[in-house]
N, CA, C and O atoms as a Tinker XYZ file with bonds, in Angstrom:
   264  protein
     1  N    -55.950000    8.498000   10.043000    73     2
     2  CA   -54.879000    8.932000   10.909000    64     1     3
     3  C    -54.609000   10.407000   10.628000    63     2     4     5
     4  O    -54.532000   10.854000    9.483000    81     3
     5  N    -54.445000   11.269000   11.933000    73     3     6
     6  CA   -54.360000   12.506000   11.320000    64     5     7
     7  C    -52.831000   12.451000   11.390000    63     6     8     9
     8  O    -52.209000   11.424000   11.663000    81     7
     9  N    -52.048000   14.127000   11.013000    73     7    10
    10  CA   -50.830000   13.862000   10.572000    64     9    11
    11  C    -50.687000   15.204000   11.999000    63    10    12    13
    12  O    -51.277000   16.282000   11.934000    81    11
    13  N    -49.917000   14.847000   13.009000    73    11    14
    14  CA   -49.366000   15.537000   13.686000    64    13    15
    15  C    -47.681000   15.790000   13.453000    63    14    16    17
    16  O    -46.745000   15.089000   13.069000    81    15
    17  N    -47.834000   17.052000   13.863000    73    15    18
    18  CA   -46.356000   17.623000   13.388000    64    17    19
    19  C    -45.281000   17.563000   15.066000    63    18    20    21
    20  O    -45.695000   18.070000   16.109000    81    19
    21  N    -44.131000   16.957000   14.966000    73    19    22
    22  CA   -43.425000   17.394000   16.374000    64    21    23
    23  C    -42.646000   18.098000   16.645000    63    22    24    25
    24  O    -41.500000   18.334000   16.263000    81    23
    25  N    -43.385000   18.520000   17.452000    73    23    26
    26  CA   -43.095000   20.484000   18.293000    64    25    27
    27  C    -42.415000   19.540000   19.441000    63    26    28    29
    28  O    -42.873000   18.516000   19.950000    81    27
    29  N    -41.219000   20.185000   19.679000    73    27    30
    30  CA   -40.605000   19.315000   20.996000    64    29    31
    31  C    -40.983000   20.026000   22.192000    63    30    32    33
    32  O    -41.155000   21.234000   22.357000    81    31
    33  N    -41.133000   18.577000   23.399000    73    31    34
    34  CA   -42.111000   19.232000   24.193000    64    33    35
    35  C    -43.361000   19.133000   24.166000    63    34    36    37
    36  O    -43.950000   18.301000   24.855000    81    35
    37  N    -44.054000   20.085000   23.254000    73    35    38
    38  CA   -45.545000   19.726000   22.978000    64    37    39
    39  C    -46.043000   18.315000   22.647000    63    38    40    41
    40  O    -46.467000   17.545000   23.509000    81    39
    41  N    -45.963000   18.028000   21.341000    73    39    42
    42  CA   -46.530000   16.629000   21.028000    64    41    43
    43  C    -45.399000   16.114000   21.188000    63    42    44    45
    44  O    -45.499000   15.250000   20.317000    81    43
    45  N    -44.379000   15.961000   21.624000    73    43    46
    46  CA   -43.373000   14.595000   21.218000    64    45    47
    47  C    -44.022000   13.471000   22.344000    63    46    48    49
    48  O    -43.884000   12.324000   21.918000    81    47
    49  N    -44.673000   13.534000   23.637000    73    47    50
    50  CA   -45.066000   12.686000   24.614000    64    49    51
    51  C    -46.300000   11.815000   23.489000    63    50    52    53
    52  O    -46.086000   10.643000   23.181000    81    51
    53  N    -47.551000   12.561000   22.966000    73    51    54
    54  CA   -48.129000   12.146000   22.340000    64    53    55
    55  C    -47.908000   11.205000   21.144000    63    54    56    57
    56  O    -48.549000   10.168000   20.976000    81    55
    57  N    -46.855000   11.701000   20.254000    73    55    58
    58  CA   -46.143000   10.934000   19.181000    64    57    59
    59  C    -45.787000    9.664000   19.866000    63    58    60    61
    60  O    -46.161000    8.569000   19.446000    81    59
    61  N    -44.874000    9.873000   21.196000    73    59    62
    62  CA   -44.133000    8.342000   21.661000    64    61    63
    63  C    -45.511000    7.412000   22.370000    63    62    64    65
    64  O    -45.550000    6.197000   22.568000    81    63
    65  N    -46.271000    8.146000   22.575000    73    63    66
    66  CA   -47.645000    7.007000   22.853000    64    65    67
    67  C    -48.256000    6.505000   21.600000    63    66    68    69
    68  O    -48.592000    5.323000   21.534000    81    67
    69  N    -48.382000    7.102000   20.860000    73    67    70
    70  CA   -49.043000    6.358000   19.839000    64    69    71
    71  C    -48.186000    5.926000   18.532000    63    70    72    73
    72  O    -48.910000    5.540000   17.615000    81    71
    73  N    -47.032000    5.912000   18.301000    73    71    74
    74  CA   -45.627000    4.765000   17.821000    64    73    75
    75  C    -45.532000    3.707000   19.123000    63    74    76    77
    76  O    -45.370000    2.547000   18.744000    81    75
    77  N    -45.593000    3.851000   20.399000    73    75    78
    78  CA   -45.560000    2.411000   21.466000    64    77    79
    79  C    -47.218000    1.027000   21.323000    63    78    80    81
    80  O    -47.293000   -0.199000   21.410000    81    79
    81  N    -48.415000    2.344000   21.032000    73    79    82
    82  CA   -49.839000    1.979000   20.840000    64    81    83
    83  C    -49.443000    0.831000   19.429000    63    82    84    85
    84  O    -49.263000   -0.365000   19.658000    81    83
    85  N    -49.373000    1.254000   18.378000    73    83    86
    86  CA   -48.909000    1.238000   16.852000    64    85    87
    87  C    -47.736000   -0.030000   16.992000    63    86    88    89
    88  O    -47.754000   -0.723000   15.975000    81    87
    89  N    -46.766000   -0.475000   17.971000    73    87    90
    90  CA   -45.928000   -1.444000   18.447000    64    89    91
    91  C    -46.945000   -2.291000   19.153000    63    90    92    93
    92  O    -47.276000   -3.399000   18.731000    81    91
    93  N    -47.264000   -1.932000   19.864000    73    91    94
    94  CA   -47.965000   -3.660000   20.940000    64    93    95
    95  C    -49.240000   -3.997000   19.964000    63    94    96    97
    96  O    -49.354000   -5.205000   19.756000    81    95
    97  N    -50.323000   -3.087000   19.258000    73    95    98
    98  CA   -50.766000   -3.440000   18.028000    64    97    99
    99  C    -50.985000   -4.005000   17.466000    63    98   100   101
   100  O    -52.052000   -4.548000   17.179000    81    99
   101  N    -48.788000   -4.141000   16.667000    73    99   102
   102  CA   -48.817000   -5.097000   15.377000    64   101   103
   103  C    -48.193000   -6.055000   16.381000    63   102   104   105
   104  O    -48.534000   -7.166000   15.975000    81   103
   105  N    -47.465000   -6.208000   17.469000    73   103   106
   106  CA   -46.861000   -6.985000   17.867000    64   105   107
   107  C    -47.777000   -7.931000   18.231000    63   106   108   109
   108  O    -47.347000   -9.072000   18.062000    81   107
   109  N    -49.201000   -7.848000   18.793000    73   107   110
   110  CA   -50.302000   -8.849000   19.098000    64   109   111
   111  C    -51.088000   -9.481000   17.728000    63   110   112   113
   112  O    -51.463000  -10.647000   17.599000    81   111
   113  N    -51.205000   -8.574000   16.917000    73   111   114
   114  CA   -51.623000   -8.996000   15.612000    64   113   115
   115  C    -50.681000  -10.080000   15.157000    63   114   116   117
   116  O    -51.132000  -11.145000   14.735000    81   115
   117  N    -49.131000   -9.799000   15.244000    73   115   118
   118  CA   -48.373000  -11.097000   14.686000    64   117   119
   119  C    -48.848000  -12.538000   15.458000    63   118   120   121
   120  O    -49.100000  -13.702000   15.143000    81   119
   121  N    -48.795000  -11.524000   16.914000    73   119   122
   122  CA   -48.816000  -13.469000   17.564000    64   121   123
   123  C    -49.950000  -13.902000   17.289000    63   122   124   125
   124  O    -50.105000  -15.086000   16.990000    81   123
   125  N    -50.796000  -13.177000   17.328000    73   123   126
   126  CA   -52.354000  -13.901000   17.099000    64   125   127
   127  C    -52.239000  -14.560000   15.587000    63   126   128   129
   128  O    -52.829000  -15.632000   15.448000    81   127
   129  N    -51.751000  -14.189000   14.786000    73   127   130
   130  CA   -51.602000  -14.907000   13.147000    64   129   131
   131  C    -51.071000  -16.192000   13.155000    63   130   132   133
   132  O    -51.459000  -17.099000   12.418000    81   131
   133  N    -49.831000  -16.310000   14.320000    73   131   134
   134  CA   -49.107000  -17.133000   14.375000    64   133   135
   135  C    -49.730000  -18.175000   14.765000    63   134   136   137
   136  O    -49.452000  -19.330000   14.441000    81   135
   137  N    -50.828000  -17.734000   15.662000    73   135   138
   138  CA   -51.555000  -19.057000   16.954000    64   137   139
   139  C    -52.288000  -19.305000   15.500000    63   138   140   141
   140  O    -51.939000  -20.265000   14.813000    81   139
   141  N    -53.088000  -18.603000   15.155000    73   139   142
   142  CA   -54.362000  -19.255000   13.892000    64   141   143
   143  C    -53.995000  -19.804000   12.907000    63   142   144   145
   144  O    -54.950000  -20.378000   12.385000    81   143
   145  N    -52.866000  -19.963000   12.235000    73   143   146
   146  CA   -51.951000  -20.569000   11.469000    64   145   147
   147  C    -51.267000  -21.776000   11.928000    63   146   148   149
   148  O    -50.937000  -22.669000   11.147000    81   147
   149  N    -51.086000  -21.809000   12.986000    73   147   150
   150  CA   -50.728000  -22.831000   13.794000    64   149   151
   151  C    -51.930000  -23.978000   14.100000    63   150   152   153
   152  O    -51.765000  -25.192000   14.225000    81   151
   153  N    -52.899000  -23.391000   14.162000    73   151   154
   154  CA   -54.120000  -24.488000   14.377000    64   153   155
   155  C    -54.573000  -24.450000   13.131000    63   154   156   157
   156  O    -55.774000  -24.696000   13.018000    81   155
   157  N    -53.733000  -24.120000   11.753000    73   155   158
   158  CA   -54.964000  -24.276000   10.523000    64   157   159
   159  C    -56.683000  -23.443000   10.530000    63   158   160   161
   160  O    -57.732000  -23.927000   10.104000    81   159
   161  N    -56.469000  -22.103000   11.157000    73   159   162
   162  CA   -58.133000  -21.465000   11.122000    64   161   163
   163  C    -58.078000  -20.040000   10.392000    63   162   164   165
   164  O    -58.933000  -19.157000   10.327000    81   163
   165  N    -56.280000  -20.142000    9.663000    73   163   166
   166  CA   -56.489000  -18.652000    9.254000    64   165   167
   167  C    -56.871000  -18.534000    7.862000    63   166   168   169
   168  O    -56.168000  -19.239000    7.140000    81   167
   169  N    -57.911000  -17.756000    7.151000    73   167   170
   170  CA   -57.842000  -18.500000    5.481000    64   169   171
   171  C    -57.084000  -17.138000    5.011000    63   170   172   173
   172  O    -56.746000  -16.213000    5.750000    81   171
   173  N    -56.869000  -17.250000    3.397000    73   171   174
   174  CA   -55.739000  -16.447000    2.815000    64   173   175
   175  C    -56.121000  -15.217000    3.127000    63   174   176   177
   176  O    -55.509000  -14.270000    3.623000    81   175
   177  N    -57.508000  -15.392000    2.676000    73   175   178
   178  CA   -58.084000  -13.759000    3.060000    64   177   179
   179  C    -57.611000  -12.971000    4.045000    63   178   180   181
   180  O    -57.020000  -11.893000    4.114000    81   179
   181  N    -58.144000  -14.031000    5.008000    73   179   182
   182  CA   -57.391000  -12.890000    6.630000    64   181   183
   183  C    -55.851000  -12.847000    6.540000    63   182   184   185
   184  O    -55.392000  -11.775000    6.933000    81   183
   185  N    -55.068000  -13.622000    6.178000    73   183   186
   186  CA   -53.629000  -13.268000    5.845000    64   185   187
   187  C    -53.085000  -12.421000    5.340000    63   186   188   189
   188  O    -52.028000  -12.003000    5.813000    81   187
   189  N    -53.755000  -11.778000    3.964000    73   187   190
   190  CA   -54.053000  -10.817000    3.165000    64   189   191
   191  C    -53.883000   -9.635000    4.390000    63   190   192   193
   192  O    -52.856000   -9.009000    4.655000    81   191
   193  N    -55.269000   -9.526000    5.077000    73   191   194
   194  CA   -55.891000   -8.453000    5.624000    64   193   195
   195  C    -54.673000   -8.206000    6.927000    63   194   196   197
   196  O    -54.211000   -7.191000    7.447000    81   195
   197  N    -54.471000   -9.482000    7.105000    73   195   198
   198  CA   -53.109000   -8.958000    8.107000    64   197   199
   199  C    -52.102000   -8.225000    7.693000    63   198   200   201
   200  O    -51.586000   -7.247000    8.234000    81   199
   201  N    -51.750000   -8.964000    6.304000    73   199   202
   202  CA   -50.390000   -8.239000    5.897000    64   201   203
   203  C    -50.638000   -6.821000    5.539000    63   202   204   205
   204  O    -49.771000   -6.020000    5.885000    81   203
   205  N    -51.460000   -6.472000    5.037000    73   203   206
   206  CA   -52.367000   -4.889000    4.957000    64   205   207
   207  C    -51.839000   -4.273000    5.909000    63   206   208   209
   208  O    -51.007000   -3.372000    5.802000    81   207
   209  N    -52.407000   -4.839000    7.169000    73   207   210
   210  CA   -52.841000   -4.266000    8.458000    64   209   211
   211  C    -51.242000   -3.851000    9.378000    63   210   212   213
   212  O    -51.117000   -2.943000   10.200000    81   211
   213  N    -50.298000   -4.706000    8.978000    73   211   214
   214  CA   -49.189000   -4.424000    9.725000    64   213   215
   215  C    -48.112000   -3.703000    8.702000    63   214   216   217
   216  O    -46.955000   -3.609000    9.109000    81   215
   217  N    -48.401000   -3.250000    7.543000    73   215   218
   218  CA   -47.862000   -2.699000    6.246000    64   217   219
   219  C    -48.395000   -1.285000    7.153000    63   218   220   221
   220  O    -47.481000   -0.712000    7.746000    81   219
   221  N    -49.508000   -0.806000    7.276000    73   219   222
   222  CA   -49.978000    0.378000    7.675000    64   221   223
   223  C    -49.558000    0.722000    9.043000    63   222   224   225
   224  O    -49.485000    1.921000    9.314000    81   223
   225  N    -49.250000   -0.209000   10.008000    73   223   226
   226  CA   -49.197000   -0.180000   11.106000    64   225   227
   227  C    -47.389000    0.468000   11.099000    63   226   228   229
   228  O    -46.901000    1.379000   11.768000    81   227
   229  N    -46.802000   -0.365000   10.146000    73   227   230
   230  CA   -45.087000   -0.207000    9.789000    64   229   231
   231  C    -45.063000    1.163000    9.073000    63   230   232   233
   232  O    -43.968000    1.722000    9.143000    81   231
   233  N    -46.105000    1.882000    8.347000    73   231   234
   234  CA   -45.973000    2.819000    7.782000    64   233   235
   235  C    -46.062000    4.311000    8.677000    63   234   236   237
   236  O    -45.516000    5.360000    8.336000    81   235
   237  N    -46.809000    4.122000    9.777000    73   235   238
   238  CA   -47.163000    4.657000   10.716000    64   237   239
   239  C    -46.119000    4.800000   11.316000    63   238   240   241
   240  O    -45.935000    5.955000   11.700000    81   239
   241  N    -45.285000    4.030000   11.578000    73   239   242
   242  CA   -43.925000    4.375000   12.680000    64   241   243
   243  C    -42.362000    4.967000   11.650000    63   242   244   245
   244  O    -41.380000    5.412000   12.244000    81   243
   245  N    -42.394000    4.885000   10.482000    73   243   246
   246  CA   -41.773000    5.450000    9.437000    64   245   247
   247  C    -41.394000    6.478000    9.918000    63   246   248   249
   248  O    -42.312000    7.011000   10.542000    81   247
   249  N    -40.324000    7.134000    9.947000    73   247   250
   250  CA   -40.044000    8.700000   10.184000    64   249   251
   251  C    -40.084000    9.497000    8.416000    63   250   252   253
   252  O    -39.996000    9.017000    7.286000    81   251
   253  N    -40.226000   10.640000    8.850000    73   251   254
   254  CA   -41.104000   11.268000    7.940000    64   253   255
   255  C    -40.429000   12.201000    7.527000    63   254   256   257
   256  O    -40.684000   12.645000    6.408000    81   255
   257  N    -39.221000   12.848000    8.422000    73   255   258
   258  CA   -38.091000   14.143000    8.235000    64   257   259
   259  C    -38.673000   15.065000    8.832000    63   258   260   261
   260  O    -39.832000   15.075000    9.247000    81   259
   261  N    -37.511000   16.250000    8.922000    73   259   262
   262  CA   -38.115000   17.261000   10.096000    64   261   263
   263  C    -37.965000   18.601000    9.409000    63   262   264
   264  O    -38.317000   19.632000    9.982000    81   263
């Protein structure tokens, strides 16, 4: 991930697309965990790799200070 800085105006359109990208994301990643867990097909591993995956995804939308 690169680290863009917000210049208002300039990148702030870009920033709010990819914090909305970074939302539907983890928000499909949850439900999909939920369905595979629900039918018994998720093993710990991939649970693991989820919780990783939406830790980074949550870290990503973090505000950072200006």
């Amino acid at each position: 991930m690169a680290v863009i800085p917000e210049i208002p105006g300039i990148t702030s359109p870009l920033l709010s697309v990819l914090s909305t990208n970074a939302a539907v994301s983890g928000t499909a990643l949850v439900i999909t965990a939920i369905i595979q867990t629900a039918q018994h097909k998720l093993s710990l591993y991939h649970a693991i790799f989820i919780i990783h995956m939406l830790y980074f995804l949550g870290v990503a939308l973090s505000p950072v200070g200006k």
